[in-house]
N, C-alpha and C positions, 0 to 999 in steps of 0.2 A: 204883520211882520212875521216871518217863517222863525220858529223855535229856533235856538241857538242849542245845535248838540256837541257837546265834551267829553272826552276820555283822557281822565290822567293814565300815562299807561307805564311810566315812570317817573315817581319819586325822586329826585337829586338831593336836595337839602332848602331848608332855611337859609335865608339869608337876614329876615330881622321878623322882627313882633311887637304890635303897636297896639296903646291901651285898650284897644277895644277885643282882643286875642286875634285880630287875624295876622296872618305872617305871610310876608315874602318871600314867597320860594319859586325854586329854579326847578322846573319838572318837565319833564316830556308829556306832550298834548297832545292827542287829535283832536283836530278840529273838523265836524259835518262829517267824519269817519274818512277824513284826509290822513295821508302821514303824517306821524306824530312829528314834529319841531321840537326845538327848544322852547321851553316860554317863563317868562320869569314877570308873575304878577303878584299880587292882593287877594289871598283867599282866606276866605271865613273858617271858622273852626272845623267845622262839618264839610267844607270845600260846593256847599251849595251855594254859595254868592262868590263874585270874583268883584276882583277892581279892574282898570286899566291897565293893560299890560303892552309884553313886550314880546312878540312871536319871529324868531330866528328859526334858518338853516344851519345845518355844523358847517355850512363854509364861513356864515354868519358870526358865529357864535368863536370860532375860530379867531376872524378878523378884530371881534371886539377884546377878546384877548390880547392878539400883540398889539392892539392900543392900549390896552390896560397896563399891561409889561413896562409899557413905554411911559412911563408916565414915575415909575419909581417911587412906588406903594410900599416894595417890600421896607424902605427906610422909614414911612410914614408909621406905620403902627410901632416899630423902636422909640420914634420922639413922641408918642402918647405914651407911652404905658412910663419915660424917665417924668414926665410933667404930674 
């Protein structure tokens, strides 16, 4: 099986961090020295091991947004933080 080559080549942010320190973050990838994507997986502290993820276009990444918009989040985190 041919090497799997990776370049974070932008940073975005965390999205969480699970007991063992790696965290889900939202970064721009190449992939095989493809144009970078969106990709939003599981990486280890050192970003040497990944998990399963998720590799979007910004039309992609776009689309997943106004489904997210549509769904009326911004009210969710209000009725956590009264409970």
């Amino acid at each position: 099986m041919a090497e799997l080559k990776f370049e974070i080549t932008e940073h975005i942010g965390v999205v969480g961090e699970n007991a063992r320190g790696w965290s889900r973050e939202l970064n721009m990838v190449s992939w095989n020295d493809r144009e970078p994507k969106y990709d939003l997986r599981d990486w280890s502290p050192d970003h040497s091991k990944m998990g399963k993820g998720l590799t979007m276009t910004a039309d992609e990444l776009v689309a997943l947004k106004e489904l997210l918009d549509g769904l009326g989040l911004d009210d969710f985190g209000d009725d956590m933080m009264e409970e």
